[in-house]
Each structure stands twice: as structure tokens, then as C-alpha cells.
N, C-alpha and C positions, 0 to 999 in steps of 0.2 A: 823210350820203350825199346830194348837190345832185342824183342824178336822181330819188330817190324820188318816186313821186307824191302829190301834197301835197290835203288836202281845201278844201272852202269856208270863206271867212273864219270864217265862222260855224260850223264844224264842223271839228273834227280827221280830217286825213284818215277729175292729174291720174289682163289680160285674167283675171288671178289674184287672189287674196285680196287678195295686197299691193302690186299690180304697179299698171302705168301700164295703161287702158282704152286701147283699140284705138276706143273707138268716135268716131265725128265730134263735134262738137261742138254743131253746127247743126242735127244731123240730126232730125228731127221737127214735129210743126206748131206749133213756134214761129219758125219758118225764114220762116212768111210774116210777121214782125214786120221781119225782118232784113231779108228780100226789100224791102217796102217802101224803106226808106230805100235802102238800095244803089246803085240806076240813077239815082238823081233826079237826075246832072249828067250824064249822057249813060250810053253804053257801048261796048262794044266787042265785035271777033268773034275768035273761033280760044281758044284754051286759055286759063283764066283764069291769071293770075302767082301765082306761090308769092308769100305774106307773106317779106318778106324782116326778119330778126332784122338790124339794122345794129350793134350792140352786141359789139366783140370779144370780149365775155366769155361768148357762146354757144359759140365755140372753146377756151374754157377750163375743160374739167369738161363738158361738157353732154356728148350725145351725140343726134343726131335718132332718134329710136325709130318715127315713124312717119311717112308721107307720103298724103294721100289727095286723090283730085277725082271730086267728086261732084256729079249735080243734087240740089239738096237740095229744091225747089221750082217748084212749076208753079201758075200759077192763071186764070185769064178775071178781067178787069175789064172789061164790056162787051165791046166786039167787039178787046180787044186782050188775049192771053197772055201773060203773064210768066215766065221762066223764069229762078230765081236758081242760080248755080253756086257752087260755094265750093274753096278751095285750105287747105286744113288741112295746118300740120307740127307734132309734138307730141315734145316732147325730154324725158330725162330725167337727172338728176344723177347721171354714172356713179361717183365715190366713193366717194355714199351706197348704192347701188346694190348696189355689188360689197362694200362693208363689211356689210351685212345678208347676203349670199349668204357672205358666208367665216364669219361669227360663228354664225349658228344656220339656215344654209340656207335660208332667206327668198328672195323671188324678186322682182323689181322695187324700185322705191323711193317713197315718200311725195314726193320734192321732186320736180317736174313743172311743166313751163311746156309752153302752148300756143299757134300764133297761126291766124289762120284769116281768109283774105279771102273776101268774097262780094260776088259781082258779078251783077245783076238787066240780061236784055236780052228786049227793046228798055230804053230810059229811059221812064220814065215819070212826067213833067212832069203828061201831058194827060191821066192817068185818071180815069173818072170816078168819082163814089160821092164828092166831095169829099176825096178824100184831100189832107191837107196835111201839110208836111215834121215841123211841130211833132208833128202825132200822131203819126206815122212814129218820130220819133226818140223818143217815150214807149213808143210799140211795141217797138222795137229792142232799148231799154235792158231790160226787161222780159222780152221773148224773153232777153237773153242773160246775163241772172241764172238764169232757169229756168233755160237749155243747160248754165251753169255747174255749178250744182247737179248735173241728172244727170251731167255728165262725171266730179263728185269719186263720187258717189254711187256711179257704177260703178267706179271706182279704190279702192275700200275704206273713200272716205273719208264719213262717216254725220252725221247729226245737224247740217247746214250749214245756219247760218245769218247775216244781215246785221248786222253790228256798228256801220258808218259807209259813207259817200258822200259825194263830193266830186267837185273838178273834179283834172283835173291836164292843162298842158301839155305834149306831147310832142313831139320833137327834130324831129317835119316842121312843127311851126309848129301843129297843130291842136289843138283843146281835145277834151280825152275825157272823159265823165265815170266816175267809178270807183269802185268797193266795196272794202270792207273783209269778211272774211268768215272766220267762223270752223268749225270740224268734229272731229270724233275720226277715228282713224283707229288700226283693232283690227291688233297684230302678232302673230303666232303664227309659235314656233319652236320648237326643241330647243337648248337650252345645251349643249355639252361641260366637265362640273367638270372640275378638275384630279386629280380622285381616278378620274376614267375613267367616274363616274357622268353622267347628264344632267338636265335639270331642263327640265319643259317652261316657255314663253314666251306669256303670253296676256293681254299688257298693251294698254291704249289709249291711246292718243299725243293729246295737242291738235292740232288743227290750224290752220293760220292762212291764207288766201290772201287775192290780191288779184286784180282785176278791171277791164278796161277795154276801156273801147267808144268809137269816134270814127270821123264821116266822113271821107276823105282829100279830097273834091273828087269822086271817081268812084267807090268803094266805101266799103264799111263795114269795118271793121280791129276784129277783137276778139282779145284778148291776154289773156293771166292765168295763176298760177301758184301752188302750194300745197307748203307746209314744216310742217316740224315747230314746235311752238313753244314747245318744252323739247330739250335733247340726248338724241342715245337714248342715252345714256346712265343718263343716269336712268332709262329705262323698262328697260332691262338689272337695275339696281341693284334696284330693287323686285321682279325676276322670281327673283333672286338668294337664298339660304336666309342667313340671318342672320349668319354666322360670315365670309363671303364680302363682299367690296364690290365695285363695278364697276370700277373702278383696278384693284386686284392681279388679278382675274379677268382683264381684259383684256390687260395686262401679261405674264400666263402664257400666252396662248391667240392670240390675232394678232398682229399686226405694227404699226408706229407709225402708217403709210399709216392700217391701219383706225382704230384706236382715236384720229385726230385727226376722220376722218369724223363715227365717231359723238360725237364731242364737237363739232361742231363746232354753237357759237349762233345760235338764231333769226334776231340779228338781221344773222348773214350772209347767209343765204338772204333776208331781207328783201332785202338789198340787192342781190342779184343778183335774184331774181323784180322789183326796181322799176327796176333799170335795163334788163331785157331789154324789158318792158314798153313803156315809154315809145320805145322802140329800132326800133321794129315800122313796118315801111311797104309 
């Protein structure tokens, strides 16, 4: 896949239990890491702009689940106030989605992609305290590993942690630099057997995401998204009594729509969370 984002030479390269979080991304005091970089090349007035996904294949399968604008920050640097605004839309993969809600009444989905501009006004070039762009942008990157983490954190998804970082270039010309990141993420359902009985569901899924952060020239653009990283499939199959496998069980019980869902491999979702990624402006 030639959009995936790719690492440094030197290194190889989202309201319910199981639902997509409702919460902002930036929201909290790491927002003045983000705030910093944001305005450094000027700013602007009136509503900040939606992140725009340029990538046709958010109209393919996704669905926007949520839209928010927020001040996310306010600070005094000497005699000048900064205040950073942010534009968050947060999608979710509706065939994983609706395949989990027909199979064992599950609500939301593990595969989630998010983007989120922030824009800091006035610019601030001329603050003092020595702020420069370099620490800004170690700030940034830092704030928006934390913001990550709690966004999966609250999405059901637990135990995230950093596997790789890299750079990756993205379709506006900019360099971003980007994680690799891994998590569980706990399913709980009710099976319907073929004999009318039910078998509860209380498996933990791997989880895989990716992460990316880069100036545009006037804000800060952060993008990233989390998949499964086995078919649930398999997490069906082990929830399953012995006599039973995930095939003939699924075969009996949904329809082909679902059961290609939940089969469907990592590393398609790879490729869709790295092109939407890189897509983002």
C-alpha cells in the first residue's frame, strides 16, 4: 500500500464499553503543547475549518460519528493570551460496526479513525519565555501521544502502548512524524447457538493503531486510527464451546455482509487507517 506511512531509515515504521468515545481528542492540559506549535505562522478569525479527510475512501465504509469545536485552551504568555480552538470529526467503520451489533448485540466498533485541527490566535512568533518552534514541536508530539492514549483509553481500548516512530510524508507536501501503537481492547456479548442456547462473549482483542502529527504552514493537523489486529473472528472462535467453530457458527447465524466483516484482516484496516491518515488537511 504506497500511502502507508512509512518510518525512519533507521527504524521500521477510537461512549460505551465497546463503542467509539464521544470525547475530544485535545481536550485537557496537554492542549497547551498543541496550542504552542499551532499559530507559529500567523492566524486567523471566525470558525476554525473542519480537518478535511481528502481520501475517497472515507466515503467508502466510514461513517462521521461525531463532529465537535471547542476552545480547548487559554493561557497568558506575558502581556499576550493565547487561545487555541480545535475542529475534531471522529468516523467509525460502519460494517464492523453493524457486524458486531447483528452477531452478539455489541454496540459501536474497535476500527475508528480521527482528525482534529487546532488553531492558536493571536500567532505567536514574539512570545516570551523563549519559546522556540523546536520545543513546541517536542511539546506537540508528546501532548498528542498522551491525547491518543486517553482517546483509545476511553474507547475500551486499555493497555496502549508505543511500538515504533517514524517520519511519514503526507499528500499536502508535509512531513509528520508518526507512531506505531499497540492495545487490547475487551469484547463482551451474548452468542445466539444454533440449539436456541447462548454462550456469553468476554474476549480481548489486540489492538493496533497508528498516529500522526504535522504542521500545515498555519495549524497543527493530528490524524490516527485503531483496528483490530487478528479477525474477530477468531475472538468469536475461542468464545465458542468446542464442538462448534467460527465458520459453521457464522454460516448458521448472519448473513455473508457480516461474516466477511468480521473476517475481514488487519492488514486491511492497516491500509485504510494509512491512507486516511496521510489524506488529512
Amino acid at each position: 500500500m504506497n500511502e502507508r506511512p512509512t518510518g525512519r531509515e533507521t527504524a521500521g515504521p477510537s461512549e460505551n464499553a465497546t463503542g467509539v468515545t464521544r470525547r475530544r481528542l485535545l481536550a485537557g492540559g496537554g492542549a497547551v503543547a498543541v496550542a504552542g506549535l499551532a499559530g507559529c505562522l500567523g492566524g486567523r478569525d471566525g470558525p476554525v475549518p473542519a480537518p478535511e479527510v481528502t481520501s475517497d475512501r472515507i466515503d467508502d465504509g466510514w461513517r462521521l460519528l461525531d463532529e465537535s469545536e471547542s476552545t480547548v485552551f487559554e493561557q497568558s504568555y506575558g502581556p499576550v493570551t493565547v487561545t487555541a480552538l480545535e475542529h475534531t470529526r471522529i468516523y467509525e467503520y460502519v460494517s464492523v460496526a453493524e457486524a458486531l451489533s447483528e452477531t452478539f448485540g455489541a454496540s459501536g466498533s474497535p476500527v475508528v479513525f480521527f482528525a482534529t485541527r487546532i488553531d492558536v490566535r493571536p500567532a505567536i512568533d514574539g512570545l516570551p519565555a523563549g519559546i522556540g518552534r523546536d520545543q513546541l514541536m517536542a511539546e506537540v508530539e508528546t501532548a498528542a501521544i498522551d491525547a491518543f492514549r486517553s482517546q483509545l483509553n476511553a474507547s475500551g481500548i486499555e493497555n496502549v502502548e508505543i511500538v515504533d516512530e517514524g517520519t511519514s510524508t503526507v499528500r499536502s507536501g508535509h512531513t509528520a512524524t508518526t507512531w506505531q501503537l499497540t492495545g487490547e481492547f475487551a469484547v463482551d456479548g451474548e452468542l445466539p447457538l444454533p440449539d436456541g442456547s447462548t454462550t456469553s462473549l468476554g474476549e480481548t482483542v489486540d489492538i493496533e493503531s497508528r498516529l500522526g502529527v504535522w504542521h500545515d504552514g498555519t495549524d497543527v493537523l493530528v490524524a490516527g486510527g485503531a483496528y483490530p489486529a487478528e479477525p474477530l473472528t477468531q475472538v468469536i472462535d475461542e468464545a465458542l464451546p468446542n464442538a462448534i467453530d467460527a465458520e459453521t457458527f457464522l454460516e448458521e447465524t448472519v448473513d455473508e455482509e457480516t461474516r466477511a466483516a468480521l473476517a475481514t484482516e488487519p492488514g486491511a484496516f492497516d491500509e485504510e487507517i494509512s491512507a486516511l491518515l496521510i489524506s488529512v488537511e
